[in-house]
C-alpha positions as CSV (number, residue, x, y, z in Angstrom):
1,X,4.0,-8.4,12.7
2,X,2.8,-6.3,9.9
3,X,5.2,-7.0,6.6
4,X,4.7,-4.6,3.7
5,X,5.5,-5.9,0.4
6,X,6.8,-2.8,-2.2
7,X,8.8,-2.0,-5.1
8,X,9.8,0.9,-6.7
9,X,8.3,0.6,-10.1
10,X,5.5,-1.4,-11.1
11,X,5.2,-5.1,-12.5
12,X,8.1,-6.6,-10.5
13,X,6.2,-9.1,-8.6
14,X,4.5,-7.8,-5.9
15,X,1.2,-9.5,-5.8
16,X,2.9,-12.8,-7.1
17,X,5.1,-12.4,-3.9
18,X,2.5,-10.6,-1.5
19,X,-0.2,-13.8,-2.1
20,X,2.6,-16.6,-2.7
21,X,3.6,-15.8,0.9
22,X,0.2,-15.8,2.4
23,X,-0.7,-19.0,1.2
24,X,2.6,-20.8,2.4
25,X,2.1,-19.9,5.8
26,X,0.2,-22.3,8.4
27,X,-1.1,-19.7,10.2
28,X,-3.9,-17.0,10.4
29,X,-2.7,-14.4,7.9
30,X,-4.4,-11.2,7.1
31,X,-3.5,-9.8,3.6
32,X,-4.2,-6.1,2.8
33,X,-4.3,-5.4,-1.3
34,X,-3.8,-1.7,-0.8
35,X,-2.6,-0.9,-4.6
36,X,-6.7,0.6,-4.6
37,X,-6.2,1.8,-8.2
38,X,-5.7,-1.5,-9.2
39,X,-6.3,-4.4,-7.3
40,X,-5.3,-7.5,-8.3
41,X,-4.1,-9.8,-5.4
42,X,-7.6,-11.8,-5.5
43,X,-7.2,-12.9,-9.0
44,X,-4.8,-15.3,-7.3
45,X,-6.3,-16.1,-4.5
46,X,-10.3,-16.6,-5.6
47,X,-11.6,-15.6,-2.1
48,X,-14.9,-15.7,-1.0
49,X,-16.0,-11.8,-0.5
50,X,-18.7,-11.6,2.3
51,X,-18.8,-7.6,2.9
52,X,-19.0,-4.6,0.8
53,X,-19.1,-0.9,1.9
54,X,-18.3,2.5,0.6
55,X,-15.9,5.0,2.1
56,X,-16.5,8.4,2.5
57,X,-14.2,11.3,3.2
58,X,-15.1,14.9,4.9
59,X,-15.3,18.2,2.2
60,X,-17.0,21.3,3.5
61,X,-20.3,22.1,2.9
62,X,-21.3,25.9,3.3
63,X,-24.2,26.9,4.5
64,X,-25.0,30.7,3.0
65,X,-27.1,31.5,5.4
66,X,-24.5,31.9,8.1
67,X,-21.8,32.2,6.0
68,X,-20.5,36.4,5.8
69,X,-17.5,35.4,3.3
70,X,-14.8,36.5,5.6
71,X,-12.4,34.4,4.1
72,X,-10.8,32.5,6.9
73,X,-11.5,29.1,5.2
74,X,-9.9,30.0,2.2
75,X,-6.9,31.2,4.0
76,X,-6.5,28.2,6.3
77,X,-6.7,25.8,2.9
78,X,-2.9,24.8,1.7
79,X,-4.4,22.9,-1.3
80,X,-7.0,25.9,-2.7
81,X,-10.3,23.8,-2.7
82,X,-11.9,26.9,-1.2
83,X,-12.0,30.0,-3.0
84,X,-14.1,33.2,-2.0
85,X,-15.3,35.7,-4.5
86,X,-17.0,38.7,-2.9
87,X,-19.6,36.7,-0.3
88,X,-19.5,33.5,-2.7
89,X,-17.4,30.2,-1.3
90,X,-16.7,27.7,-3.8
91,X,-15.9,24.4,-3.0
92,X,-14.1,22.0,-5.4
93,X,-13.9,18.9,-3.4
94,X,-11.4,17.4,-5.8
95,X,-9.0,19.5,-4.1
96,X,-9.5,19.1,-0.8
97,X,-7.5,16.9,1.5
98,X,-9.9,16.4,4.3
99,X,-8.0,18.1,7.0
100,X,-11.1,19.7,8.6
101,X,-9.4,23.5,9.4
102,X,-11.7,25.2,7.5
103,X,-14.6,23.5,10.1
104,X,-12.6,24.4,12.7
105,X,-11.7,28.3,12.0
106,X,-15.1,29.3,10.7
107,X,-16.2,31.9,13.3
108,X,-19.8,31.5,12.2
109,X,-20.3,27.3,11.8
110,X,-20.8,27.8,8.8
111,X,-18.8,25.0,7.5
112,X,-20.9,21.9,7.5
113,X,-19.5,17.9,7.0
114,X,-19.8,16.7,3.6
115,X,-18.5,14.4,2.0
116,X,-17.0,12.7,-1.2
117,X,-17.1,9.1,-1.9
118,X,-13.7,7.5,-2.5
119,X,-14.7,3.9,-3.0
120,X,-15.4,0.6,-1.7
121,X,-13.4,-1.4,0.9
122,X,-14.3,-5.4,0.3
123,X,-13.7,-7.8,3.3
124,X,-13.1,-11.9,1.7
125,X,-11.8,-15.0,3.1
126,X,-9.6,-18.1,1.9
127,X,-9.1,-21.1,4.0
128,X,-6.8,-19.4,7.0
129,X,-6.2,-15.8,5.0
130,X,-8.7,-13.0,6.1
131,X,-8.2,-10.7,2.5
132,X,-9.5,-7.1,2.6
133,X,-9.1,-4.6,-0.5
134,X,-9.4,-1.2,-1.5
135,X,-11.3,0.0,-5.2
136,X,-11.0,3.7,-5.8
137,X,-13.9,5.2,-6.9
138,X,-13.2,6.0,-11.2
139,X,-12.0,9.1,-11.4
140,X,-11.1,9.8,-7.6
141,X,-7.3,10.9,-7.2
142,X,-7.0,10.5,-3.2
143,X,-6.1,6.9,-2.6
144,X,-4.1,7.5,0.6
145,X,-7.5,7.9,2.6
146,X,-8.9,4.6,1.5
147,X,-5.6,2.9,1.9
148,X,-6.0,4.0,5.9
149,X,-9.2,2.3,5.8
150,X,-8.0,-1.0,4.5
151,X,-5.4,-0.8,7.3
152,X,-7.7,0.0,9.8
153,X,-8.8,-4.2,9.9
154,X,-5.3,-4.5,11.0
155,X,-5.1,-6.2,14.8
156,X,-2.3,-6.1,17.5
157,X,-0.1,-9.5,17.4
158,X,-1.8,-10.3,14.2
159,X,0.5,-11.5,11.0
160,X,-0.5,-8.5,8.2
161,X,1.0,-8.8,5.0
162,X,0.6,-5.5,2.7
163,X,0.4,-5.3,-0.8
164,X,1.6,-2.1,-1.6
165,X,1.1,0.4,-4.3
166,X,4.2,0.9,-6.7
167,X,6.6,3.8,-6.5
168,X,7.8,6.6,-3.3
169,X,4.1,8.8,-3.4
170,X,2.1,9.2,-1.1
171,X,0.1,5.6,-1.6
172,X,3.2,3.8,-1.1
173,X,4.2,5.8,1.6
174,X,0.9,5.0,3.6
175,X,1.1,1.3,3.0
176,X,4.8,1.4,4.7
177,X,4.3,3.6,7.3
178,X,4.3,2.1,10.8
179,X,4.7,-1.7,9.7
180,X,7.4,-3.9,10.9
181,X,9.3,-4.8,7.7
182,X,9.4,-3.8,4.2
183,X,10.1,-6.0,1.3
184,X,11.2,-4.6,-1.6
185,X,10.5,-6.8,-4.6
186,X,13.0,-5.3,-7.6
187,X,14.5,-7.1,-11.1
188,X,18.1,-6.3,-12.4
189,X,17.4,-4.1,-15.1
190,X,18.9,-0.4,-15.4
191,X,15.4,0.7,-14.1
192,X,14.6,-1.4,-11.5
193,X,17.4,-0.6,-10.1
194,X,16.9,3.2,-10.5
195,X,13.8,2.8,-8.8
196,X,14.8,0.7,-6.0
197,X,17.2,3.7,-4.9
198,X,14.3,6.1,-4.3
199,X,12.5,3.6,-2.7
200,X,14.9,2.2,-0.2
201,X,15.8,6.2,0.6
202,X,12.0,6.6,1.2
203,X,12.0,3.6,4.1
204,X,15.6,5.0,5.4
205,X,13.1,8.1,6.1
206,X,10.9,6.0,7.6
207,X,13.1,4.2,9.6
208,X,11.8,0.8,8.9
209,X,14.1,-2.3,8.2
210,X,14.3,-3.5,4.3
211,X,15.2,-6.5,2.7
212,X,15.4,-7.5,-1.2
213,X,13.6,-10.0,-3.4
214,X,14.8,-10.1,-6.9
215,X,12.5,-11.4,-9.2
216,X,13.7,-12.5,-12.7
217,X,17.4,-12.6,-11.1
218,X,18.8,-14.3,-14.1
219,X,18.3,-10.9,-16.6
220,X,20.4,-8.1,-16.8
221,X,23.4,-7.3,-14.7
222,X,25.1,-7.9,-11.2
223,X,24.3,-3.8,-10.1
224,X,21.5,-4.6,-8.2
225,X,23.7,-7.4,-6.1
226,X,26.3,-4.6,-5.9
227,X,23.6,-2.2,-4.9
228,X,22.5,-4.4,-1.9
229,X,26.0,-5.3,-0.9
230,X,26.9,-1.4,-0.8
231,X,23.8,-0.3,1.6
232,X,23.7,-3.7,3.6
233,X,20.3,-5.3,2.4
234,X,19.7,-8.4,2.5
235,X,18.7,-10.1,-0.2
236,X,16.1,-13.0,1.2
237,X,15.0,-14.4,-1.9
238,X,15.9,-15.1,-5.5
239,X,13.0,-15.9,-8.4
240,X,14.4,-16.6,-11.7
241,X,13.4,-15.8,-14.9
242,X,11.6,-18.8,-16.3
243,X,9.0,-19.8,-19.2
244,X,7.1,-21.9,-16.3
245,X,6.7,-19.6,-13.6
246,X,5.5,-17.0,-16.2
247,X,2.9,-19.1,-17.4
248,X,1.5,-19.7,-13.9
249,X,1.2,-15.9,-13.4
250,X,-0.9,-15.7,-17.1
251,X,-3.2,-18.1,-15.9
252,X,-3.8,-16.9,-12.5
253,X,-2.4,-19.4,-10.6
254,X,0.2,-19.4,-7.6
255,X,3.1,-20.2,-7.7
256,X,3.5,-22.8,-4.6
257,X,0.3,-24.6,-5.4
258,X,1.5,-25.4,-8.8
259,X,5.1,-26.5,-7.9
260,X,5.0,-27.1,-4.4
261,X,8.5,-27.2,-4.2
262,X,8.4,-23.0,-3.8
263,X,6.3,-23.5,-0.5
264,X,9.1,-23.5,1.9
265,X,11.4,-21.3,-0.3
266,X,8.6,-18.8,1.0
267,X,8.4,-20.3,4.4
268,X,12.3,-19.6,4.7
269,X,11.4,-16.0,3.6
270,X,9.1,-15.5,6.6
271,X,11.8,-17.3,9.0
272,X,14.2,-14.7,7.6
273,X,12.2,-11.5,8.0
274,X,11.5,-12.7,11.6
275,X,14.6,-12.9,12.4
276,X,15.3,-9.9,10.8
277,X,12.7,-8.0,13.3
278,X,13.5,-10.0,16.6
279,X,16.7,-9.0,16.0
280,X,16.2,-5.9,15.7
281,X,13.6,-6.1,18.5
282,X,16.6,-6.9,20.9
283,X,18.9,-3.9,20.5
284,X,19.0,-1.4,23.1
């Protein structure tokens, strides 16, 4: 079961709901921090990191002495990182998408594998969670790439829990994308309820069951209840807003370890989104 844990906007809980839930469960969990820009799940979870490695990703590289500047490469690239002036080929690899066509239409091979480093995926483990993150390299704006190579650790019949990068881009959409469930993590404010609308459109695309958990549910209005009610999500859990709870976050510390009473609040959020899935499981 792979659950992906999102939210519209950012700073509405993710990572404090993402690693709460990890920890609760008895059971071999694997938890993917694929918010690469900026990773924070293991400043909760102090993990022991045991592997290190960079990621690459394909650009062309030209070699002149076959190339006859034809063009075809430039023409095949939707995203302009190939330009040709007279026999010349640029190559401005911040542009370029990795789709490979211009290796494959060059008539001549004269499109060689490069590549661009995007950044480092870190393997770690605490007690029964296997944690793997994703660090953009500064300055790199492709994060969808590395975010497939965080998920690549996933395994069939394993328990995956994402942490997901905030918003309805392209990150978000690749850390949503052929999982089980999504849980969207929102607060009732004028704007986290904006938000939430694009997102839950952006997993009706997808196709992908969605259930809410409102954090700071004692703020703002009823809308986001009304909201829920309206499209038919569930709402799994409730966190209110309090001083205590707060302070736990500042200092790094989670949430069920420091009052253990919240263990099987998350315990009956997995129960829920299983059901959620069986259920769904069992339609024709």
């Amino acid at each position: 079961m792979i659950i992906s844990v999102a939210s519209g906007k950012g700073g509405t809980g993710k990572t404090t709901v993402s690693t709460n839930l990890a920890v609760s469960l008895e059971q071999p969990v694997k938890l993917f921090d694929c918010d690469v820009e900026e990773p924070n799940a293991h400043l909760f979870l102090h993990p022991e990191f045991k592997d290190s490695r960079t990621v690459y990703t394909f650009i062309p590289d030209i070699d002149e002495t076959r190339c006859t500047g034809c063009g075809k490469c430039a023409e095949i690239c939707r995203f302009n990182a190939i330009a040709v002036l007279g026999k010349k080929v640029l190559v401005f690899p911040e542009l370029c998408h990795s789709c490979e066509g211009c290796l494959d239409i060059c008539p001549e091979n004269a499109v060689r594998t490069g590549k661009r480093e995007l950044g480092v995926v870190e393997q770690a483990q605490r007690g029964h969670i296997s944690f793997v993150r994703g660090c953009l390299r500064i300055g790199e704006a492709m994060s969808p790439p590395l975010i497939r190579h965080v998920r690549n650790f996933e395994g069939p019949e394993e328990l995956v829990i994402i942490d997901a990068p905030p918003g309805t881009s392209c990150p978000a959409i690749n850390a949503m994308k052929n999982t089980d469930f999504v849980l969207m993590v929102t607060e009732p404010t004028p704007f986290g309820l904006h938000d939430l609308k694009l997102a839950v459109e952006a997993v009706k695309v997808l196709g992908i069951p969605c259930g809410l958990v409102i954090n700071r549910a004692d703020i703002g209005d009823r809308q986001v209840w009304e909201y829920a009610r309206r499209e038919d999500l569930p709402i799994l859990m409730e966190i209110p807003f309090d001083r205590r709870i707060a302070e736990i976050y500042s200092r790094g510390r989670l949430l069920v370890e420091e009052i253990p009473s919240w263990r099987s609040s998350f315990i009956a959020l997995h129960q829920s989104i299983q059901a959620i899935i069986d259920n769904r499981r069992s339609l024709p």
